[in-house]
N, C-alpha and C positions, 0 to 999 in steps of 0.2 A: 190154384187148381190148374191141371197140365188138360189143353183142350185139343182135340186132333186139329192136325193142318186145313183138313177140307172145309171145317166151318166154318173158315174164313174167305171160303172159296164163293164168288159171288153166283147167285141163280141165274140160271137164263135171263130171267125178267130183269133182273139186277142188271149183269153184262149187256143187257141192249140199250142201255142209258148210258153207259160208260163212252170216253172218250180212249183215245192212243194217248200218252204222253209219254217222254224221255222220261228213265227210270233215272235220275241222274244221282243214287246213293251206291249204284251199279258201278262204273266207270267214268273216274276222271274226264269230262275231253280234254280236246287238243287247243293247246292255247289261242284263245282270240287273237290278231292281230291285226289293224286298220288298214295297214299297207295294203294286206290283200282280201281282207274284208268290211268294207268300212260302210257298213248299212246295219242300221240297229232296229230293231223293235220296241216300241213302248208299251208294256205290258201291266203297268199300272200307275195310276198317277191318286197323290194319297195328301189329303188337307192336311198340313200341319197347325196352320196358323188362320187365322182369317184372311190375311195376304202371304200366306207363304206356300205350296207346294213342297212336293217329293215326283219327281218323275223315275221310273225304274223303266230300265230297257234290257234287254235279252239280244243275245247272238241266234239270228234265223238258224244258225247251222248249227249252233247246241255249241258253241263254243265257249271257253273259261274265262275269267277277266283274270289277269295279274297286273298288280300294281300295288304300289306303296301307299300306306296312308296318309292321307294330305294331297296326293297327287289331285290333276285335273284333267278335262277332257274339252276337247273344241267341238263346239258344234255348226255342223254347215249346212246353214238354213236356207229359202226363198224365201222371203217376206215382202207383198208387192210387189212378184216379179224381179226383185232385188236379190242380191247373192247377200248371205249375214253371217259373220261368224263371230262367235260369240265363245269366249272360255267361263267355263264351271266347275268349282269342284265337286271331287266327288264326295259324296256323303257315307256311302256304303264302305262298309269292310271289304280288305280282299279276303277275309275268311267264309265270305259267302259268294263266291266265283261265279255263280251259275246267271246273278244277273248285277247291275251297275245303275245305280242313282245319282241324279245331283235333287239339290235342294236349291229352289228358286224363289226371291222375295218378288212381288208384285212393285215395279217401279214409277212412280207417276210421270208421264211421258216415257218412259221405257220403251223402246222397241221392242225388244226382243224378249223382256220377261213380259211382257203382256201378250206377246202372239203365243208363249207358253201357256200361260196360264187360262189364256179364252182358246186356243184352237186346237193345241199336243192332246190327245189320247190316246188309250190304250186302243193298239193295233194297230198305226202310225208306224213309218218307216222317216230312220233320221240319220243322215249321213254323217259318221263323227270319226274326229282324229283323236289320236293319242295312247293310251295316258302320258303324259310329260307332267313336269314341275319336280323342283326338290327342297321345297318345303312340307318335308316329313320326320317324325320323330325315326321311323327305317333308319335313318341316315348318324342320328344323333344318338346314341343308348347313354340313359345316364340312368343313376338309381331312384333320381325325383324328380316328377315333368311341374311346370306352372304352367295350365292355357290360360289365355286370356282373350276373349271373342266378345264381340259386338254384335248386332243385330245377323245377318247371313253371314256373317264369317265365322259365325260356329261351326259351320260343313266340314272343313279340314282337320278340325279338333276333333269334331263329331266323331266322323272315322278315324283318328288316330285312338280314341275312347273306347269305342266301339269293338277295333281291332284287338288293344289289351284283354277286354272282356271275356272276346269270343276264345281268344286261347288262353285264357285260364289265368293270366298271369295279373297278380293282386299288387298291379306297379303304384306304387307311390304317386298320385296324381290329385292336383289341388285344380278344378276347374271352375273358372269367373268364370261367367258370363253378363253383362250386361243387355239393359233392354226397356226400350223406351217404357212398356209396363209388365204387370205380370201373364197379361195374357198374349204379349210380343214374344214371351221366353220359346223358343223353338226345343223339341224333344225336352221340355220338362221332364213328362215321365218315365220316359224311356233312363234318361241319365237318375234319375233317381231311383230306378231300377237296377243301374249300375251301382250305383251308391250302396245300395240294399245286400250287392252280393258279393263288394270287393271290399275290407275291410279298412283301405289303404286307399280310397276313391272319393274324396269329398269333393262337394258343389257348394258353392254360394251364385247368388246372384241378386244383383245391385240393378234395379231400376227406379228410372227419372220419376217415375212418378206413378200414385195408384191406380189409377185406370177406374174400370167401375168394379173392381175390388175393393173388399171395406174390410177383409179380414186376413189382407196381405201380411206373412210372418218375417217377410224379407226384407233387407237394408233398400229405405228410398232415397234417392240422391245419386252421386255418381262417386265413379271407381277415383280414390283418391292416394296418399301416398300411407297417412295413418290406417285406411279401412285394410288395403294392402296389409302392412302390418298384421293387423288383427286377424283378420283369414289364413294368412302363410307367413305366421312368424320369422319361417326359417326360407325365404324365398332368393336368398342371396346364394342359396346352396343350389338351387334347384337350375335344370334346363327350360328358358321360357321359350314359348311358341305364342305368338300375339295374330289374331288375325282379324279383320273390322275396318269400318270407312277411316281415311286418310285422317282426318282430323282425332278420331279417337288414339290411331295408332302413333300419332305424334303426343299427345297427349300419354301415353304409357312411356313413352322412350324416354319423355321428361321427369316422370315420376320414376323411374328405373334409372334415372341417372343422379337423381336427386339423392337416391334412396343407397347410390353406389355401387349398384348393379356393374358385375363384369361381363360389358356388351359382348365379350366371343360366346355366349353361351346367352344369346338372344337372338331369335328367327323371328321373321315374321313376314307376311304374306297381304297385300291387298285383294281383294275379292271380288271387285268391281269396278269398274269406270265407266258402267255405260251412263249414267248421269249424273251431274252434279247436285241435283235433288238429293239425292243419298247423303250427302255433305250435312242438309239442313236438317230433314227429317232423322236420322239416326243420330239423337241428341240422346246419346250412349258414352260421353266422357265430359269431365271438369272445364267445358269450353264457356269461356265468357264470350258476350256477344262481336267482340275485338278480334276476337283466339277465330271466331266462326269466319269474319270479314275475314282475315286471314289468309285462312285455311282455303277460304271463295277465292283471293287473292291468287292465292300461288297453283289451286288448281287451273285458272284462268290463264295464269302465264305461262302453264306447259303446254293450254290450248293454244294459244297466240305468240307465241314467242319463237321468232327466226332460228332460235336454237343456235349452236356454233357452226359458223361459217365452214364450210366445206374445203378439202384440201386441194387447193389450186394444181392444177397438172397444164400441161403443155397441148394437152390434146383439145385439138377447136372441133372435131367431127367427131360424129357417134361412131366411134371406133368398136368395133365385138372383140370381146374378151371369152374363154374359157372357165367355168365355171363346171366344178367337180366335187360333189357330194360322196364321199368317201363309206359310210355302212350302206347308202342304198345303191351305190355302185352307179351312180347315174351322172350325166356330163348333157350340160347346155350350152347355147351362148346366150351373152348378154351384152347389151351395148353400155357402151359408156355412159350414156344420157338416161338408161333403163335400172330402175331398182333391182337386187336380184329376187327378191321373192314375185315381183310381176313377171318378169323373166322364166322363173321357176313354176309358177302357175300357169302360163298358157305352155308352157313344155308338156303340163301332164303332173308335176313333181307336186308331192303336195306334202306341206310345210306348215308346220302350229301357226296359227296369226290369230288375232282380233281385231286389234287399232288399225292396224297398217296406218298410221301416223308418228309412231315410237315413241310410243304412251308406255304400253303396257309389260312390254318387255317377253310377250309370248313367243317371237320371233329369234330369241337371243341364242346363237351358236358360235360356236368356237369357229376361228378362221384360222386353218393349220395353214396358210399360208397365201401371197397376193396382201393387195392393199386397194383398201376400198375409202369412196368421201360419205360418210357418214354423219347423217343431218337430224339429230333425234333432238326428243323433246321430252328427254326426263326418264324412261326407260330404263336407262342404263346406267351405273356406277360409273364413275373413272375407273376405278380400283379394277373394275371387272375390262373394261377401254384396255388399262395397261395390262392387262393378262389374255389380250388378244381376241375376248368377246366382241361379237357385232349384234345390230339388228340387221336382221337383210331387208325390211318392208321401207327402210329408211337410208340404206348402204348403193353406192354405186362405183362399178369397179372399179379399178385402175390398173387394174392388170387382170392377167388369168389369174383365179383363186381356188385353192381347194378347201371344203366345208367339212365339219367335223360333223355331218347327219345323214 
């Protein structure tokens, strides 16, 4: 039945209840961008989990979010009067522009996912950089995705899932998830949701163990090379995307090599480092108690290990060098004895970081030219070394250099 326009038109009494809001189905805005607006709003914060969160923030100025999915975002906190940055992925699609999520696990000793989770709410201002990262399917199109995600490292698959959904497109997509039980599983419903409406969109998920569910229908135990198998028959066809703590994600690459997987058509992404707790409790893959010493091992030695020797130069005094960021159009100095991203930050220039130890590899840009001594600890690929990649939180000049940021 066809009902006139006006009676939908609110009363008086009605409209003096009513708030102002951006009509934002009216006109696109104008694209967000950090450089020149990097203060967010948190506009709601949503339990997923017992220990997990969703925080969503908004542009004060009604601005758009563009980015890929799988990208991340840095956030530049105070905690105790301390400066913190901290990288997240994003969780949200870019087909929902108007506002931008990460999804955060509660971490025991955490810094910074606990001053999330006890102090961020909604109406909170938070100063964040980015989006950067390119572990994204954007980037890869193929006819068939495998994700395969671990405890919070389902966020980048999240939104790459998500993103398919929202525009319509019924992509071939086979999503593991592991988790320590079934009530660890993050957006359960949500992806069965998906499930329900893309014909070509299946989930499994595999956890350690039942939890205080007694009527769990799921595989318990861990992601292994036959279960694999059983779930994505045809996985050797497919493009994977792996994301989860260090230990799981070594564990996939064994069983994907086992299995004869051809590694140019395997991504995968770390999600964390702020503690090595995440190592023990996200007992989300086939690790024996060896595999775990390990995995403690070798994270330990990216913590403490002198890393490679630095390249010996001739220069005995902090000599300043010229340093030149090419898309921001920006020029510092930096001394010889000075990192460039410390350099780069009391200039003003602000640059993706987390570690600033060259851990994390947030830091990592192309150096169109110059030579720098580079002191990392794991970050960085050689392969990425020989094609001219640096960290700058761990690089010090050696000459003038110009940056590809």
């Amino acid at each position: 039945m066809m009902r006139d326009q006006a009676a939908f038109q609110p009363s008086p009494d009605a409209a003096s209840n009513r708030v102002t809001q951006p009509r934002f189905w009216e006109t696109l805005p104008a694209r967000w961008n950090s450089d020149a607006d990097d203060t967010l709003v948190c506009c709601q914060v949503r339990q997923e989990t017992h220990d997990v969160k969703s925080f969503f923030f908004r542009a004060p100025s009604g601005r758009a979010f563009a980015f890929e999915p799988g990208q991340f975002i840095t956030l530049e906190l105070e905690i105790d009067g301390e400066p913190v940055n901290r990288c997240y992925t994003i969780s949200s699609p870019p087909t929902r522009p108007h506002t931008i999520s990460i999804t955060v696990k509660r971490v025991p000793g955490g810094k910074v996912s606990n001053w999330l989770h006890d102090t961020l709410h909604a109406g909170m201002q938070v100063r964040v950089l980015g989006p950067s990262g390119e572990f994204t399917c954007a980037r890869y199109p193929a006819r068939k995705y495998l994700f395969l995600s671990a405890g919070s490292g389902i966020t980048p698959l999240m939104s790459m899932s998500r993103t398919h959904h929202e525009l319509g497109e019924d992509s071939d997509i086979v999503f593991v998830h592991s988790a320590r039980t079934p009530d660890d599983i993050i957006f359960a419903r949500e992806l069965d949701l998906i499930a329900s409406n893309q014909a070509h969109f299946r989930t499994a998920f595999v956890c350690e163990r039942m939890g205080t569910r007694t009527n769990w229908p799921g595989v318990t135990g861990f992601l292994t090379l036959p279960l694999l198998k059983l779930i994505a028959p045809d996985f050797l066809e497919r493009e994977i995307f792996t994301c989860g703590p260090a230990p799981y994600m070594q564990a996939v690459r064994g069983l994907l090599e086992e299995g004869g997987f051809d590694r140019a058509h395997y991504h995968e992404e770390s999600f964390s480092f702020e503690t090595l707790s995440e190592i023990v409790n996200e007992a989300v893959a086939p690790l024996t108690t060896a595999r775990v010493a390990d995995a403690l091992q070798t994270a330990g030695a990216l913590v403490d290990a002198p890393g490679p020797a630095p390249v010996k130069t001739s220069v005995e005094t902090d000599v300043r060098f010229k340093v030149s960021f090419t898309k921001s159009n920006r020029e510092i100095e930096c001394g010889s004895e000075q990192h460039v991203l410390d350099a780069a930050r009391k200039a003003g220039v602000r640059l993706p970081s987390s570690c600033t130890q060259g851990m994390c590899g947030t830091c990592k840009v192309k150096l169109v030219s110059g030579e720098v001594a580079m002191k990392h600890a794991g970050g960085i690929r050689q392969r990425e070394i020989d094609q001219g990649m640096v960290l700058l939180c761990c690089s010090k000049p050696l000459s003038d250099l110009i940056v590809d940021k």
